[in-house]
C-alpha positions as a Markdown table, in Angstrom:
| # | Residue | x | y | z |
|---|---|---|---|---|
| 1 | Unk | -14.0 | -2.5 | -1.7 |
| 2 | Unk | -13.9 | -6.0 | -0.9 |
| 3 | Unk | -10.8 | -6.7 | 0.9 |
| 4 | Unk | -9.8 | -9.7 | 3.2 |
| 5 | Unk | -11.2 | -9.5 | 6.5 |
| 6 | Unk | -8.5 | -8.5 | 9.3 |
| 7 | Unk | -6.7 | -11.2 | 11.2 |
| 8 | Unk | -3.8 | -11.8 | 13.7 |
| 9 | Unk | -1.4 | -12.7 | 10.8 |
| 10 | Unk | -1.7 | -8.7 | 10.0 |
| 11 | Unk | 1.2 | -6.4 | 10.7 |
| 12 | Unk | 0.4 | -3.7 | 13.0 |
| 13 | Unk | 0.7 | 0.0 | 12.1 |
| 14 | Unk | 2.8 | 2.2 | 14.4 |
| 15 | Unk | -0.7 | 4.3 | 14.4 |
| 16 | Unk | -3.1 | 1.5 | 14.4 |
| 17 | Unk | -5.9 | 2.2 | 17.5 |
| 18 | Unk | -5.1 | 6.3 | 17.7 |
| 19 | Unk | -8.3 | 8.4 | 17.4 |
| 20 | Unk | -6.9 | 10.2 | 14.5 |
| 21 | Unk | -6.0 | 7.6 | 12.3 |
| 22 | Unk | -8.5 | 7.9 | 9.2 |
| 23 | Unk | -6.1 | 7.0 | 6.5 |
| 24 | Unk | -7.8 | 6.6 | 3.3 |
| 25 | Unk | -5.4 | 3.8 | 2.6 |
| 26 | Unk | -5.0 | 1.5 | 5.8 |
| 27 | Unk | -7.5 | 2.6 | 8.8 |
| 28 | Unk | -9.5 | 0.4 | 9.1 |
| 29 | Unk | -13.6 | 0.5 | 8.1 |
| 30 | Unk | -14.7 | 2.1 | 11.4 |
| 31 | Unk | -12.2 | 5.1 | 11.3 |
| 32 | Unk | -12.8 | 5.5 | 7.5 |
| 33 | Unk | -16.1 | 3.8 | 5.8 |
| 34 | Unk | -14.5 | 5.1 | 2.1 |
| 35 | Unk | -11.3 | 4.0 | 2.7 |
| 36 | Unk | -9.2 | 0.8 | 1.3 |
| 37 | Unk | -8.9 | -0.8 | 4.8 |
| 38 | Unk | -5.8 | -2.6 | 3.3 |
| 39 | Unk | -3.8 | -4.9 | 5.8 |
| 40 | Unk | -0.4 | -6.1 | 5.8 |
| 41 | Unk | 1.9 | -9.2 | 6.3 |
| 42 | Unk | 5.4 | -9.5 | 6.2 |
| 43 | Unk | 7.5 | -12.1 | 4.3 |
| 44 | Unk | 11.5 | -12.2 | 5.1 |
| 45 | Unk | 12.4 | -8.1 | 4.1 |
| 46 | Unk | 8.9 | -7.6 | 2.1 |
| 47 | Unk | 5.3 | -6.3 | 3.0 |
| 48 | Unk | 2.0 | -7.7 | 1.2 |
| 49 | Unk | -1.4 | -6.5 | 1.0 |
| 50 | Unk | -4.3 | -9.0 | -0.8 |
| 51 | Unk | -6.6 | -6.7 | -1.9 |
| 52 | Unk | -10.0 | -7.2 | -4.4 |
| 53 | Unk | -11.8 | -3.9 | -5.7 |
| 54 | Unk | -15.4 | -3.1 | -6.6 |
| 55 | Unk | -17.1 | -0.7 | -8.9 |
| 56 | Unk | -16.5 | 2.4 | -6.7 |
| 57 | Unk | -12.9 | 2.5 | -7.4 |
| 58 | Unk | -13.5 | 2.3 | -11.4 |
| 59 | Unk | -12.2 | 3.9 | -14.0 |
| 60 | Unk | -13.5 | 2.3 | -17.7 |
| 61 | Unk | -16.7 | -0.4 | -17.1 |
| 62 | Unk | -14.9 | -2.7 | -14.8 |
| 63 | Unk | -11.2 | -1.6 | -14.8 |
| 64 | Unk | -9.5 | -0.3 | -11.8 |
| 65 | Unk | -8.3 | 3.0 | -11.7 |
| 66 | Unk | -4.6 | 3.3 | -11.8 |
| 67 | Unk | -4.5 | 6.4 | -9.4 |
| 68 | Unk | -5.9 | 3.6 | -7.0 |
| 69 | Unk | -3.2 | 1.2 | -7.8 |
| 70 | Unk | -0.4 | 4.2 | -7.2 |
| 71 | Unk | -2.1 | 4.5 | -3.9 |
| 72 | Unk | -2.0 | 0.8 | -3.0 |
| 73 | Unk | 1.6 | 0.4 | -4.3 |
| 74 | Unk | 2.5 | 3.8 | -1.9 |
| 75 | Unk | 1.0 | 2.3 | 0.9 |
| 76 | Unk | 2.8 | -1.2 | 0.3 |
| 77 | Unk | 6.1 | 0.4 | 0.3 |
| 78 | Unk | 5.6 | 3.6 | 2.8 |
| 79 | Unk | 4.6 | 1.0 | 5.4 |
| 80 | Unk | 7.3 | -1.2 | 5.3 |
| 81 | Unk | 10.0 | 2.0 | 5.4 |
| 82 | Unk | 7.6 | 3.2 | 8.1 |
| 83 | Unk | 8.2 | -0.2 | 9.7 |
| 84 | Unk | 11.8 | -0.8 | 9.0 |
| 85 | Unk | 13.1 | 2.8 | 10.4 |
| 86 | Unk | 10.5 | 3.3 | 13.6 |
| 87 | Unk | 9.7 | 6.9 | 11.9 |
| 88 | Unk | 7.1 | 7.9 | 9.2 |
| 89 | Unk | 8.5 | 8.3 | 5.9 |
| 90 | Unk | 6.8 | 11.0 | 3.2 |
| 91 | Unk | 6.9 | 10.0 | -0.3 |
| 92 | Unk | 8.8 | 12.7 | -2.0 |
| 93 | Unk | 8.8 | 10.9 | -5.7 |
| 94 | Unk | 7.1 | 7.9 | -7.2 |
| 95 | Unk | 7.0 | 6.0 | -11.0 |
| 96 | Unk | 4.3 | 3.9 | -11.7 |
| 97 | Unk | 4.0 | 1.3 | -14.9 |
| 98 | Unk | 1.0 | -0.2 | -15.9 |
| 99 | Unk | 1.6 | -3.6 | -17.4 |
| 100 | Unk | -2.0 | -5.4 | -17.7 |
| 101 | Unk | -6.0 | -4.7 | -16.7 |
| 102 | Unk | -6.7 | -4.6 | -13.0 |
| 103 | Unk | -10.4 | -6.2 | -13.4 |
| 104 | Unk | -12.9 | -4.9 | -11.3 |
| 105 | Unk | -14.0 | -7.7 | -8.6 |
| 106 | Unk | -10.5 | -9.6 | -8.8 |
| 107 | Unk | -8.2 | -10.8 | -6.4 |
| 108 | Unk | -4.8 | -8.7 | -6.7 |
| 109 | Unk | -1.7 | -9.2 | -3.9 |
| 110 | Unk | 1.2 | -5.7 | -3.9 |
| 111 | Unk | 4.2 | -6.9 | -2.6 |
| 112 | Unk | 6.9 | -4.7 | -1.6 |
| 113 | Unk | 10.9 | -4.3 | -0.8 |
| 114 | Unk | 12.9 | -1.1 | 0.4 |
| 115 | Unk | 16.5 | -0.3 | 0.3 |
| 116 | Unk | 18.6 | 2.1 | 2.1 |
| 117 | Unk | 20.0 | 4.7 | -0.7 |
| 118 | Unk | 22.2 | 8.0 | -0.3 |
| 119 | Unk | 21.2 | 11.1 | 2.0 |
| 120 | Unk | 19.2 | 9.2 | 3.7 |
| 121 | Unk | 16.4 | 8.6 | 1.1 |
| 122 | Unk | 14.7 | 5.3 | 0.6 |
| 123 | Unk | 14.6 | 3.7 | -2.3 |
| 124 | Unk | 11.5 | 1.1 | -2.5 |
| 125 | Unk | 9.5 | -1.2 | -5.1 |
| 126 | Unk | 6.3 | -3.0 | -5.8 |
| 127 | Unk | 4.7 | -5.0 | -7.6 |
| 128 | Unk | 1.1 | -5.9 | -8.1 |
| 129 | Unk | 0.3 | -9.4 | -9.3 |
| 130 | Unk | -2.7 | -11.1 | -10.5 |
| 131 | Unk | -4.2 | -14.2 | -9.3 |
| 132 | Unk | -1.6 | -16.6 | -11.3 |
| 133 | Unk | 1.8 | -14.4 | -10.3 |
| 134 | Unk | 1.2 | -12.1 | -13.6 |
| 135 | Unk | 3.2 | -8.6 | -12.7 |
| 136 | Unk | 0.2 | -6.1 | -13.7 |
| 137 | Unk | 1.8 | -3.2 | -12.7 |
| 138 | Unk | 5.2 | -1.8 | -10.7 |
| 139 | Unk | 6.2 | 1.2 | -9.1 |
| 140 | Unk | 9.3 | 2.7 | -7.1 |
| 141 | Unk | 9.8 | 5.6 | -5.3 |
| 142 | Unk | 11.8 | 7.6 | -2.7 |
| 143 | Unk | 11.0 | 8.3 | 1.0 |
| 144 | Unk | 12.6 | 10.9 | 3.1 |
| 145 | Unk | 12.0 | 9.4 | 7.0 |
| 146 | Unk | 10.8 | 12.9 | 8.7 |
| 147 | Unk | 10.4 | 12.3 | 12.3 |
| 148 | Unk | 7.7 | 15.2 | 12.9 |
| 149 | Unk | 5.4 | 14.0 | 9.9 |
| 150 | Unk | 2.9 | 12.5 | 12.9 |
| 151 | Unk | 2.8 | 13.8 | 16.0 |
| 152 | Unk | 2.5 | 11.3 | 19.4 |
């Protein structure tokens, strides 16, 4: 991957600097050499991640595989609820829809919003746009906060 280099504009993680974070999605490139690395800012009530991808995360000759988008997108979102309530959150259902190629080598942002729904799920949403604004692709899902999910 090929993602933007980490900077003091970037949100901090509750579990960013713990020995044990290796998250395939958001640890950083010491504490996981295959991982994303991905890195967030907030904007008002959303979180953003810029991200570009190489060949390793390919599915046809020089399109992104959507599994890696439905991980991007659950990152997005499961940070910000992770954020917003103090607590990690667990995914317990998500919908993806692909709407355009995600090009190999291309610069992509996920952008994300949550809202509080009943019995104390989350209900959140992203979207991943191209370079010009284009949506090419959306998901939403639930989160159920679950305060034992990492331990201190």
């Amino acid at each position: 991957m090929s993602a933007p280099a980490r900077d003091a504009d970037a949100v901090p993680l509750p579990w960013a600097g713990r020995a044990d974070h290796h998250c395939f999605g958001c640890a950083p490139a010491t504490a996981n050499p295959r991982g994303l690395s991905l890195t967030f800012e907030r904007t008002g009530d959303r979180l953003g991640t810029a991200f570009v991808l190489d060949h390793h995360y390919e599915s046809y000759p020089g399109v992104v595989h959507g599994g890696i988008l439905g991980l991007i997108c659950d990152e997005t979102m499961g940070n910000l609820v992770v954020l917003r309530l103090g607590v990690p959150a667990l995914t317990t259902s998500m919908r993806m829809r692909y709407l355009g190629v995600v090009s190999v080598g291309h610069r992509y942002r996920c952008t994300a919003e949550a809202t509080e729904g009943a019995g104390g799920l989350l209900t959140a949403r992203a979207e991943v746009l191209d370079e010009h604004g284009t949506p090419v692709a959306t998901a939403t899902a639930h989160y159920q906060p679950h305060q034992h999910a990492v331990e201190a």
